[in-house]
N, C-alpha and C positions, 0 to 999 in steps of 0.2 A: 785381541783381533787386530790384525792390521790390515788396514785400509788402502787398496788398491783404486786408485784414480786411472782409468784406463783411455782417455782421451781430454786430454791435454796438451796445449800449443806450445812449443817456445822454439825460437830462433838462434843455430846455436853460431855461436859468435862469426867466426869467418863467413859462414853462410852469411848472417847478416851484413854484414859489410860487404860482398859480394853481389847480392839482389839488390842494395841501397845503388852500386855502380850500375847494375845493368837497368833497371829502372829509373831513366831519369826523371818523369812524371813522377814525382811523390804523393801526386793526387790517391793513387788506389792503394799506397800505405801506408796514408798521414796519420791516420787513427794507430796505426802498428807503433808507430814513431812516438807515443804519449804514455805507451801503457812500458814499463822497465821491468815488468813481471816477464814478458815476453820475450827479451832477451839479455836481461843482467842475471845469470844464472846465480849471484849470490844474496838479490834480491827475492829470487823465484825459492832457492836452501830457507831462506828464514821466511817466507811462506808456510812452506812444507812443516818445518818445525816446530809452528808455533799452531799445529793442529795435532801434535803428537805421535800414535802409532799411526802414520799416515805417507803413501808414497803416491812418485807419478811413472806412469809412462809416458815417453813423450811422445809426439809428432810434430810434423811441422804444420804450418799456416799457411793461409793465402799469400800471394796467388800458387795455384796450381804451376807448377814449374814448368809445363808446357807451355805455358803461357807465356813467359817471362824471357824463352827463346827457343831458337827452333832445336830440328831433332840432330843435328850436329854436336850440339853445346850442349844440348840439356842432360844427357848422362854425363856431364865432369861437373854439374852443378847437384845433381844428385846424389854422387858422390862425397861432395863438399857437403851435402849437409848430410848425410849417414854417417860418415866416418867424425863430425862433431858430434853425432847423437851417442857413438860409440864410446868417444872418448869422456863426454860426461857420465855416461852407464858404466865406466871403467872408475871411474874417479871418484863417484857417488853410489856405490850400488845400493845402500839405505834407502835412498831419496830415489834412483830412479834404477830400479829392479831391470827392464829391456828398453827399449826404442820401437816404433814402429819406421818402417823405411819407408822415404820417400823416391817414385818412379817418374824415371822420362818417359810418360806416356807415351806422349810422340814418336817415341823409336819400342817398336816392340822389341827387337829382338835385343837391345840394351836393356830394356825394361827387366827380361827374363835373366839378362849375365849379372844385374844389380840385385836381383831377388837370390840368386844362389852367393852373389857374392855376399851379402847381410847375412843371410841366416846362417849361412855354412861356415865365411871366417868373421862376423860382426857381435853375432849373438842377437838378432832382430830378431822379435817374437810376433811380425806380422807387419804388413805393409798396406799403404794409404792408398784408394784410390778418391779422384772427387768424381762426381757425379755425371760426369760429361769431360770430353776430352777433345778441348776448346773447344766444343759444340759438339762434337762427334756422339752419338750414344754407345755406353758401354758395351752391348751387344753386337756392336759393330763386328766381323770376322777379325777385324789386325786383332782385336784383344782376347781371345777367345783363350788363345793363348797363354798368357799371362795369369788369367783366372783356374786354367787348367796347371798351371805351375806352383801355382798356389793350394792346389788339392793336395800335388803333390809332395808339397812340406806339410801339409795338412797342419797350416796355419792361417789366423783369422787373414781377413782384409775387414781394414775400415774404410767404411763410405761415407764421403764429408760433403756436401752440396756445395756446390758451387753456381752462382748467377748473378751479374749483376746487373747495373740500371738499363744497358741494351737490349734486355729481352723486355721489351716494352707489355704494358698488361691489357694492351688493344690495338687492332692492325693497323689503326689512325692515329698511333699514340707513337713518338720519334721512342721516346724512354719511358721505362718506369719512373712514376712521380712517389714521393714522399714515404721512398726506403721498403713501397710494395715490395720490390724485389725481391728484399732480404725477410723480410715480419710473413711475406704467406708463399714468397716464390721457393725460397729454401725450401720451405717445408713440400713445395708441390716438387721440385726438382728432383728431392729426397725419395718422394712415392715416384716418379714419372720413369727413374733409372729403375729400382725394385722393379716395377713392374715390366722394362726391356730386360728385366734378367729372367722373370718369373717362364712373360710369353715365349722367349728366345728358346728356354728348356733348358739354360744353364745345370738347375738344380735334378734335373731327370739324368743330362751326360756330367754330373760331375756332383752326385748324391753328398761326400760328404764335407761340402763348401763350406765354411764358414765365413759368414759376412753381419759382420757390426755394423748396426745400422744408428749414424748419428741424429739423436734429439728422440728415442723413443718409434723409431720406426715411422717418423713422423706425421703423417695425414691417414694413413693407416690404421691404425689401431680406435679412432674417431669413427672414421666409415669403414666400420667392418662390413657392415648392411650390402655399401655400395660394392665393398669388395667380395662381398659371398653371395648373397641372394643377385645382386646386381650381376656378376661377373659369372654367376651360372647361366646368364643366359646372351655371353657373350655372343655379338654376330647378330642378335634381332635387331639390331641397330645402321647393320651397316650391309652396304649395296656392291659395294667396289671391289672389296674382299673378302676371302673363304675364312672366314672368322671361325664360323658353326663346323666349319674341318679341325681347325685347330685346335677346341673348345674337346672335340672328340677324339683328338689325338692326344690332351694334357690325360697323366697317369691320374691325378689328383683331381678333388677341383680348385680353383685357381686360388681360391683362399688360403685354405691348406698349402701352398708353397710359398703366401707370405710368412706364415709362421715358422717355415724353416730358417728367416734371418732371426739378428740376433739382436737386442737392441740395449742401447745404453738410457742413463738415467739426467742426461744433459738438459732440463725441460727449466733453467732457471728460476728452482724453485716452485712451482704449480705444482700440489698435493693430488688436483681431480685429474693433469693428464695425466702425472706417475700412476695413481688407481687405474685409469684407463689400460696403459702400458700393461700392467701386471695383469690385469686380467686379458689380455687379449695372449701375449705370448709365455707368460708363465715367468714364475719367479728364475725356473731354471734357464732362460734366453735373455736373462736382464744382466746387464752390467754395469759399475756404480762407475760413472762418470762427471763430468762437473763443466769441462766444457771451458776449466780456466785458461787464461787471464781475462777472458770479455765480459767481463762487469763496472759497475762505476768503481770498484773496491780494486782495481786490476787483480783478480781470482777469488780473493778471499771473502766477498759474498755469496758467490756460486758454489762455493765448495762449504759454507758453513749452510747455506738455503738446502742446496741439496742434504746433504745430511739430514738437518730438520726431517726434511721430507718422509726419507728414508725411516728415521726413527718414528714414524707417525704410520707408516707402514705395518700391517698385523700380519709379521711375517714366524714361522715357525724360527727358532734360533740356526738351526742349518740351513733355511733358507738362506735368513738372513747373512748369514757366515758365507755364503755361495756368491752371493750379489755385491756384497761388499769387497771381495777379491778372490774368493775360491771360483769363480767360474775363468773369470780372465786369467788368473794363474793357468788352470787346466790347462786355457785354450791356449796360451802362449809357452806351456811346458818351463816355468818359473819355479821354482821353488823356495819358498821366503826364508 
């Protein structure tokens, strides 16, 4: 059985040296700068191989490329890093089977000519969004777009959170204090988009979406309570807006279309969320992911934790065969 790692970071070279120019602040990717798993691609090969029948796909990393400059420049940086991700997927196909493509949010309608450019001449088996687009919610109208482009290659999109220390965790607070941000805000930032995709009706005008959701569908699958018995009665709560309309316009109830994402196995190692995960979306919505190189190990504790994990899992053998790479194969239209 070969083992498909479906979300995993690395920098592929030009890129890297590119965002190191346009970023001269190397405060928000000094940590980027320590870990060589991230972007020495023959450090990241003897990674890979010293785990056996074992591959990756890749993507890229923080920051979100919208960020990094405006919507002028950000499609020839996105560029620069797809056509690295192609050229390693061309040179390795062992080690890294497709790429996921990276989008200039900021410009929709580049966003959509980079999506047909990957899939159609790159071989990208799906494309990254983060979570917010510089602050914008993914439901926004400019993106609607994008997501609907995406139906129609009827390949996944991964969602990666992004947030950091400016979204403060109190209205009298300047910043987040002591990495809140990242340890609970990810994980809310992670439910807060889900659920602007959920209300929005994404999933009602574009039924057969796929969306990877990074770390386990994250706050999610914990509060299912709050998300189903809770959110059946959305609108009792609020004054301002016609909530109890929307509530009665969703086909479903609002639970039921969290479980149409998809969720990977990125939980660093935690046995009871993986349990959690699995029983909420089912072994067939799970994908084995690892989440490398962010560990003290740069990857190779994440990707040996996980496993553990997995193997501690009382899953049927096709399950198991499903989660470990036949699902992400499927959805990425791969063949090993």
């Amino acid at each position: 059985m070969i083992r498909t790692d479906a979300f995993t970071h690395l920098f592929p070279p030009a890129y890297f040296e590119r965002i190191q120019e346009l970023i001269p602040n190397k405060g928000p990717i000094k940590r980027w700068l320590t870990i060589p798993t991230l972007y020495d691609v023959e450090a990241r090969l003897r990674m890979i191989d010293s785990f056996g029948d074992y591959q990756q796909i890749l993507s890229n990393s923080q920051p979100p490329i919208e960020q990094i400059c405006g919507p002028e420049d950000s499609p020839a940086l996105a560029r620069l890093a797809n056509d690295g991700f192609a050229e390693l997927c061309r040179k390795y196909p062992d080690h890294f089977p497709t790429f996921v493509a990276s989008l200039p949010m900021n410009n929709t309608r580049a966003s959509i000519e980079e999506i047909d450019r990957c899939v159609e001449e790159l071989g990208a088996g799906g494309v990254q969004f983060f979570t917010n687009v510089d602050g914008a919610p993914l439901d926004h109208d400019d993106y609607f777009p994008i997501f609907e482009r995406m139906a129609h290659h009827d390949l996944p999109i991964w969602l990666h959170p992004t947030r950091g220390a400016k979204f403060s965790d109190y209205a009298k607070e300047e910043k987040s204090k002591y990495e809140v941000w990242w340890t609970f805000g990810w994980p809310y930032e992670t439910s807060a988009a889900m659920s602007h995709i959920v209300f929005s009706k994404i999933f009602e005008k574009l039924p057969d979406l796929k969306i990877i959701t990074h770390h386990m569908g994250a706050m999610v699958p914990f509060f299912e309570g709050r998300v189903g018995p809770g959110w059946d009665q959305l609108g009792s709560r609020t004054s301002d807006e016609d909530y109890d309309g929307l509530l009665a316009s969703l086909q479903k109830r609002p639970v039921d279309y969290f479980k149409m994402f998809y969720a990977d196995t990125a939980l660093f190692g935690s046995l009871s969320a993986t349990k959690c995960g699995f029983d909420f979306f089912g072994a067939d919505k799970i994908i084995f992911a690892s989440d490398c190189p962010f560990d003290p190990e740069g990857g190779y504790q994440f990707i040996r934790d996980t496993m553990n994990v997995l193997d501690q899992m009382d899953l049927t053998p096709q399950d198991r065969e499903n989660v470990m790479g036949g699902n992400i194969r499927r959805m990425m239209k791969v063949k090993v």
